[in-house]
N, C-alpha and C positions, 0 to 999 in steps of 0.2 A: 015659435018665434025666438030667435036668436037674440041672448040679452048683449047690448051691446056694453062697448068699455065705458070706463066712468073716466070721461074726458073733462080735461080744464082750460080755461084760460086764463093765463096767468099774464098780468100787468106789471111792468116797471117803466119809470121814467130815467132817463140817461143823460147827462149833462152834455156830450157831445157825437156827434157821427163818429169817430172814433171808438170810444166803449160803445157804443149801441153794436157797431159792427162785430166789433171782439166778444162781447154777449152773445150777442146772437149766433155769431160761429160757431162760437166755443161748443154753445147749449146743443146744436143741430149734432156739429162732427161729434158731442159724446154722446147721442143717442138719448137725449134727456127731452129733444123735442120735436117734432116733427115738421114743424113749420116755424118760422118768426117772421110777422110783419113789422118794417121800421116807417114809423111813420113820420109824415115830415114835422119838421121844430112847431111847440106850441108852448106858449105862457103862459107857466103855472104863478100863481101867489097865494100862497099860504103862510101859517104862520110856525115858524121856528125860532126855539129859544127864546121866547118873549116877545118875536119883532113880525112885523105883516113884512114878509119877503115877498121878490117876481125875480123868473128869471127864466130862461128860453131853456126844455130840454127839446128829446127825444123818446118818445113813445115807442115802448115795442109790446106787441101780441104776440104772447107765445103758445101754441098749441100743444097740449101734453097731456097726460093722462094721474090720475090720482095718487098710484101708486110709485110714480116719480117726483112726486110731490116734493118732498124732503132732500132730495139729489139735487132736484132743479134750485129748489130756493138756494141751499147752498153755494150752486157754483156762478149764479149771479151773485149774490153776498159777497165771494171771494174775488168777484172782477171788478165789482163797482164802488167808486169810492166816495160814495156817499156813506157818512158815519150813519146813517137808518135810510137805507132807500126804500122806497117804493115797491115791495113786491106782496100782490094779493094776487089771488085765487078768484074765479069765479066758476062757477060749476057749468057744462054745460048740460042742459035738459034734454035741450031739442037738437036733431041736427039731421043733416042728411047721413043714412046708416053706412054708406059707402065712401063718407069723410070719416066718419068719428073711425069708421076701422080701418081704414088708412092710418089716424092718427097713431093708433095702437100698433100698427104691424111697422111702423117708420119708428119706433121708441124702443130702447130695449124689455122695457117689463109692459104687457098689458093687464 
């Protein structure tokens, strides 16, 4: 059995369609992701700086692999201008073996 890639899904929120879109281009045309979902506007509140904030972003799902880890988180950090945005990892476990190596063969490093 064929070990497959050690794929992720990596979350940020985006304060407008705008950067969501330039995010997610960005990340696809340099090979850092192989897919991004934008999903539509939701209401975050949380708290920054001492204060309970709300405020409408933009959710995207990035699909990408482990070993891009460090590339990807950067070159969203460098588009988005949130002073600490939102970007976490989650690992994927499970998947279908003919996405996850998709994911891998659409990325530059598997």
């Amino acid at each position: 059995m064929e070990a497959l890639p050690e794929t992720l899904l990596v979350l940020t929120n985006c304060p407008d369609e705008e950067t969501a879109n330039a995010i997610a281009l960005a990340v696809v045309e340099a090979g850092l992701a192989a897919c991004v979902n934008i999903l539509p506007r939701v209401q975050s509140i949380y708290r920054w700086q001492g204060k309970v904030e709300s405020a409408t972003e933009i959710p995207l799902l990035i699909k990408s692999t482990a070993a891009l880890y460090p590339a990807l988180q950067a070159a969203i950090a460098q588009r988005h201008p949130y002073d600490v945005p939102e970007i976490i990892a989650l690992p994927i476990t499970r998947g279908l073996p003919a996405y996850l190596n998709w994911v891998a063969a659409e990325t530059l490093q598997s």
